[in-house]
C-alpha positions in Angstrom: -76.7 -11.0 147.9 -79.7 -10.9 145.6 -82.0 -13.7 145.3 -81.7 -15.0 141.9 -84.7 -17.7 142.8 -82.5 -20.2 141.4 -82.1 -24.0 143.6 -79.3 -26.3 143.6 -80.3 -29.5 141.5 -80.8 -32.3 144.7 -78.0 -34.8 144.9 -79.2 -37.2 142.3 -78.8 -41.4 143.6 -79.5 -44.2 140.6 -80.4 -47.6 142.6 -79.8 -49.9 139.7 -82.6 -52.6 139.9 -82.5 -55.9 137.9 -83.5 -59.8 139.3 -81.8 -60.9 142.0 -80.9 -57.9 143.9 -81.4 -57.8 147.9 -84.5 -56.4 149.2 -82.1 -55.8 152.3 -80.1 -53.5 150.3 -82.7 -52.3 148.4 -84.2 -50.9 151.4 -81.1 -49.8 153.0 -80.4 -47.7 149.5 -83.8 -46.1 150.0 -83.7 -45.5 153.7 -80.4 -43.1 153.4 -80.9 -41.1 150.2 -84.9 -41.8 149.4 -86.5 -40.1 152.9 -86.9 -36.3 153.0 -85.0 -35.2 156.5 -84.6 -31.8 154.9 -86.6 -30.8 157.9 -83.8 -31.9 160.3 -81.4 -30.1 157.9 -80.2 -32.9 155.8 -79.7 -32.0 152.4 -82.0 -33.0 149.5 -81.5 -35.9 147.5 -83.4 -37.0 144.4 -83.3 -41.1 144.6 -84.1 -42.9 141.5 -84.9 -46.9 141.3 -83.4 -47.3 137.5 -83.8 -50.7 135.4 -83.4 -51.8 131.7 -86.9 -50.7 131.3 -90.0 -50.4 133.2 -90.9 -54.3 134.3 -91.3 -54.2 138.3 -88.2 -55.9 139.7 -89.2 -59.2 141.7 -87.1 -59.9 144.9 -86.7 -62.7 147.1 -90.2 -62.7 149.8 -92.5 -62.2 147.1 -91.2 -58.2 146.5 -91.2 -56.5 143.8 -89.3 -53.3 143.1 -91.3 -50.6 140.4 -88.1 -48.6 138.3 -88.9 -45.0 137.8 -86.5 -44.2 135.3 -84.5 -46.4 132.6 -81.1 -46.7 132.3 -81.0 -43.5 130.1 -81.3 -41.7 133.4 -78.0 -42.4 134.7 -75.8 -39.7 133.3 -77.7 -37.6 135.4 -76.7 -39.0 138.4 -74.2 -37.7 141.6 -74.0 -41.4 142.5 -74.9 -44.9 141.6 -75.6 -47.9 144.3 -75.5 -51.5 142.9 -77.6 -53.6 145.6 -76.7 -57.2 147.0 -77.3 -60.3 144.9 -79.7 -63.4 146.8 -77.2 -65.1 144.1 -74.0 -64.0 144.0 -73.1 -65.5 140.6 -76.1 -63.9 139.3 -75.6 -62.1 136.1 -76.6 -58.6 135.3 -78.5 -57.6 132.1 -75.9 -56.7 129.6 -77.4 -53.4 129.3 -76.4 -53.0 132.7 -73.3 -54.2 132.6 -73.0 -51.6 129.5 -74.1 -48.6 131.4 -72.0 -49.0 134.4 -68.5 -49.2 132.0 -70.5 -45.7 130.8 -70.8 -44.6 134.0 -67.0 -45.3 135.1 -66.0 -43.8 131.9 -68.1 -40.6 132.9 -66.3 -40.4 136.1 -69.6 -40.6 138.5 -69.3 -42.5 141.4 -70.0 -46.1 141.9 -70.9 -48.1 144.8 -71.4 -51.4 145.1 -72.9 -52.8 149.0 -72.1 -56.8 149.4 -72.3 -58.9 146.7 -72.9 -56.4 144.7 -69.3 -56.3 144.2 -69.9 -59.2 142.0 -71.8 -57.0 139.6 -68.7 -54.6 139.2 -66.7 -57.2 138.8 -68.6 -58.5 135.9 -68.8 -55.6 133.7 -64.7 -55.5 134.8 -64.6 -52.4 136.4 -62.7 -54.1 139.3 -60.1 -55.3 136.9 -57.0 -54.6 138.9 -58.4 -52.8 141.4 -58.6 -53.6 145.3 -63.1 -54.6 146.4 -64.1 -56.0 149.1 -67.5 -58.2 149.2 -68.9 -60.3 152.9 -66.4 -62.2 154.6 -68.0 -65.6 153.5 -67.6 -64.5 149.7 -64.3 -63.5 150.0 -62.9 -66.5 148.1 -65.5 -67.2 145.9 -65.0 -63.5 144.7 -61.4 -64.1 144.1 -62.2 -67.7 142.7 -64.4 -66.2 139.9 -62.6 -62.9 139.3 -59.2 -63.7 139.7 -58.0 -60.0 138.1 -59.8 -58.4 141.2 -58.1 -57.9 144.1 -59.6 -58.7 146.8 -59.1 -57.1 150.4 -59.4 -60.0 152.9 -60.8 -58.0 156.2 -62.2 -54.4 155.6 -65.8 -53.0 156.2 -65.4 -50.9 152.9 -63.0 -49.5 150.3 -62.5 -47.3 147.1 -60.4 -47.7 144.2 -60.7 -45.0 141.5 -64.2 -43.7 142.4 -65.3 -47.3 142.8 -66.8 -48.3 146.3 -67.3 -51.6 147.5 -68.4 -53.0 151.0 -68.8 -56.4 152.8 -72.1 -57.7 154.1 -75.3 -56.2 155.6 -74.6 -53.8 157.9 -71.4 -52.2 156.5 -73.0 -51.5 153.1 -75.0 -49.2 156.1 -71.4 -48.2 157.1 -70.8 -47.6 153.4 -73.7 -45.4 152.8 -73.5 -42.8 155.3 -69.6 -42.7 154.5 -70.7 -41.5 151.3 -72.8 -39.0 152.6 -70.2 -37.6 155.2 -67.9 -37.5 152.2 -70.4 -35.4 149.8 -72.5 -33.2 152.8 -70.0 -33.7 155.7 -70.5 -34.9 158.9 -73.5 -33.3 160.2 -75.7 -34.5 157.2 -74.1 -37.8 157.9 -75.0 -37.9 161.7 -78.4 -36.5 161.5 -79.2 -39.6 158.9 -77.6 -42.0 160.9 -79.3 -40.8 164.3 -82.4 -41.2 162.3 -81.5 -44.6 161.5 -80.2 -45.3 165.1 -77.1 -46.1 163.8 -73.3 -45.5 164.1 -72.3 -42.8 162.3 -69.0 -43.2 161.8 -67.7 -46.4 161.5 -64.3 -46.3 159.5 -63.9 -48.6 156.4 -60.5 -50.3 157.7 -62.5 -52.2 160.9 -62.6 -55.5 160.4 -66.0 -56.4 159.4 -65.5 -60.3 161.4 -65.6 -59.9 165.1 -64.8 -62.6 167.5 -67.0 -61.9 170.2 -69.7 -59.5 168.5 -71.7 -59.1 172.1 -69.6 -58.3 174.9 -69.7 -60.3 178.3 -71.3 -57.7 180.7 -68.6 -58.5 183.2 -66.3 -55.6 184.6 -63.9 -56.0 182.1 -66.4 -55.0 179.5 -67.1 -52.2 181.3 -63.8 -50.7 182.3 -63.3 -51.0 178.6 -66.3 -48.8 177.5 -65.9 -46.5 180.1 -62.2 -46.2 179.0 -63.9 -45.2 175.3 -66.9 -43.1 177.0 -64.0 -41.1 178.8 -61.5 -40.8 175.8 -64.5 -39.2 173.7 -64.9 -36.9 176.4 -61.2 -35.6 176.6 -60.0 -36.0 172.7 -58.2 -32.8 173.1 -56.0 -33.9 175.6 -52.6 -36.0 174.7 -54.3 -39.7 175.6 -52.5 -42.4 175.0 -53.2 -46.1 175.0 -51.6 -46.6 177.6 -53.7 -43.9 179.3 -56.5 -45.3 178.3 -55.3 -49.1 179.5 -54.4 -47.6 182.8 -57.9 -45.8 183.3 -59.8 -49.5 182.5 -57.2 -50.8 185.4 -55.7 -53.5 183.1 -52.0 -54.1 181.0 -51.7 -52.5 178.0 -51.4 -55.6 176.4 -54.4 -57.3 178.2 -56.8 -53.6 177.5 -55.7 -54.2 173.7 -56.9 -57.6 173.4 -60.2 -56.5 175.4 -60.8 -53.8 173.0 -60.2 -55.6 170.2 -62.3 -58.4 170.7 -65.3 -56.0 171.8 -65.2 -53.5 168.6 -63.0 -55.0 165.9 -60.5 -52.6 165.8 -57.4 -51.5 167.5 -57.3 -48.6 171.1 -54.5 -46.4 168.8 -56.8 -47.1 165.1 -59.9 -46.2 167.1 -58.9 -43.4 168.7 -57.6 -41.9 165.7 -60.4 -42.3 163.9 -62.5 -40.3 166.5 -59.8 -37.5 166.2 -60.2 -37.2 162.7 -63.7 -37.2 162.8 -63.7 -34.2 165.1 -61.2 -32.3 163.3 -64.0 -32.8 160.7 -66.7 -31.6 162.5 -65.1 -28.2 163.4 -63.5 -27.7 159.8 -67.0 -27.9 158.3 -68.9 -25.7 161.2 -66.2 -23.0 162.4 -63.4 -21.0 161.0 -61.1 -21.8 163.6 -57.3 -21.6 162.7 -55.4 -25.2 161.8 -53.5 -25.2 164.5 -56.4 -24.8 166.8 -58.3 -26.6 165.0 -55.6 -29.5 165.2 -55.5 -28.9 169.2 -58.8 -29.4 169.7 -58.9 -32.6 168.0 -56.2 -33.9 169.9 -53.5 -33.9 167.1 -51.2 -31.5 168.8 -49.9 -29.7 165.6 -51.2 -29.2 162.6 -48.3 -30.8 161.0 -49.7 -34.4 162.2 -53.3 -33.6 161.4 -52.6 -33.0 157.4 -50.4 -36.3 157.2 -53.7 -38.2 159.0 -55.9 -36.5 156.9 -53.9 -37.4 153.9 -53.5 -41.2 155.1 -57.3 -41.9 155.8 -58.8 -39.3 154.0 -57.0 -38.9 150.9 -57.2 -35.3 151.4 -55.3 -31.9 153.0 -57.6 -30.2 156.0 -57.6 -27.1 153.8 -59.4 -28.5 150.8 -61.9 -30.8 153.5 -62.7 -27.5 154.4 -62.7 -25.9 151.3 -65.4 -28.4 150.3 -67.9 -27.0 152.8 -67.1 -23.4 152.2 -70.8 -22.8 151.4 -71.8 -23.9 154.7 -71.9 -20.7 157.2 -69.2 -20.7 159.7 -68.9 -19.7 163.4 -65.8 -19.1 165.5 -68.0 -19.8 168.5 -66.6 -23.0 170.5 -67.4 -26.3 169.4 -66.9 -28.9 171.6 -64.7 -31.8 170.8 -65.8 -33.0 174.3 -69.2 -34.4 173.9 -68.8 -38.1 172.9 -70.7 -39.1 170.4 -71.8 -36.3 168.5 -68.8 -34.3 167.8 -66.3 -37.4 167.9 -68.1 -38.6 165.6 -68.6 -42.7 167.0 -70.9 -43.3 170.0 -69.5 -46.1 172.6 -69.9 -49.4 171.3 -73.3 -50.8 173.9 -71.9 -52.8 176.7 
């Protein structure tokens, strides 16, 4: 094919700056989209910091943010990422407020990472739509904004092209979702090992654990080496029970072990990591569905489109439609690996 010398416009990412905003958020905004890894063979992103004018931003520590564009940049943009608020009944410059109903209207994506759900909801883009903000603002969100609904326990969720996530680290969670979902899971993994970071945390885990650090005692243990071994034989037909039986405990008992330790079900987890391998070899081989399904530990394609259509929204086909452009191989791919390929590396004991 001829070389027309033409290049793809970089994935364009508007981090809307006013007062107020998290310097947490700020810099986890910048730390995904605003650091060239094109050398590791992530794709290219243009990141823009974009205010009501040019007046450097201050944040909370004596920070200030400098915009680079105004607010006349953001039709331009792939993507826009509200930050955090120090002050969660903090309200946005009207301008704002006006450019984001723009933006909706537009049909660009918006994301808004903790309380910057609060945002959203003033400019009444969640009007009738499902959010989620941090655990601890949970009520005050649905205090203020009664017309929202608000998900009580969820790491992050969309509603018509709208994102929202709950505190700190899942707006982490959030971002590198977003970027599986545009660039697939590779982009996504080779950012979030550069972060040292899960990649693939799914947005229905609860974002409140119980017991956040694990006792190292042998139950602990039996319970990630249950997970290390499950991420090592996804292609096989594993059970929880299997897996329960393998840790040496009651299915009941292995459940509640699990549970408290990751914040998330055995049969929700290991689903997830199924799914996220089917990914992984839709986007890098052009293996048939029902192999494709096998190897990811579905058993028939059948059951892999109706997962796919449950958690992703979406058929296999057009997932891998959506990476077309990427070269494919029919050379094996292992779905046998852990935390590479499945897509989730075993929870630290």
């Amino acid at each position: 094919m001829e070389n027309t010398g033409k290049k793809e416009h970089a994935y364009r990412v508007a981090l809307v700056a006013f007062p107020g905003i998290r310097a947490f958020d700020v810099s986890v905004i910048t730390e995904v989209w605003g650091t060239d890894r094109t050398d590791r063979g992530a794709p290219a992103f243009e990141l823009r910091r974009v205010a009501p004018d040019s007046t450097p931003v201050p944040m909370r520590g004596g920070l200030t943010l400098l915009p680079d564009r105004t607010l006349d940049w953001l039709p331009r943009a792939d993507l826009i990422v509200i930050p955090g608020l120090d002050d969660h009944l903090t309200s946005a410059p009207t301008p704002v407020l006006d450019a984001l109903r723009r933006a909706h209207t537009r049909g660009t994506t918006i994301a808004a990472l903790c309380g910057g759900a609060f945002t959203l909801a003033q400019a009444g883009l969640l009007d009738g739509r499902r959010a989620i903000t941090h655990w601890n603002l949970i009520d005050l969100l649905s205090a203020q904004h009664p017309q929202v609904t608000v998900v009580p326990d969820a790491l992050f969720i969309e509603d018509d092209n709208i994102w929202t996530a709950a505190g700190t680290a899942a707006g982490i969670d959030l971002c590198i979702h977003l970027v599986r979902q545009t660039h697939g899971a590779e982009a996504a993994a080779t950012i979030a090992r550069s972060m040292v970071t899960a990649p693939f945390r799914t947005g229905t885990q609860a974002q409140f654990i119980e017991h956040p650090t694990p006792r190292a005692d042998r139950d602990s243990d039996a319970v990630a080496a249950a997970r290390e071994h499950a991420l090592r034989h996804l292609h096989e037909p594993l059970t929880v029970a299997d897996l329960a039986a393998r840790a040496g405990m009651s299915a009941r008992s292995f459940a509640r072990h699990f549970t408290a330790e990751t914040g998330t079900t055995p049969l929700r987890w290991l689903l997830d990591q199924r799914i996220a391998a089917a990914q992984k070899l839709l986007e890098r081989t052009d293996l048939p569905m029902p192999e494709v399904a096998r190897r990811a530990g579905f058993g028939s394609e059948v059951t892999m489109r109706q997962h796919f259509a449950s958690r992703l929204a979406t058929s296999p086909r057009a997932y891998r439609a959506a990476f077309s452009t990427t070269p494919l191989s029919t050379a094996p791919v292992s779905t046998a690996t852990g935390s590479e390929v499945a897509g989730s590396s075993p929870i630290a004991r």
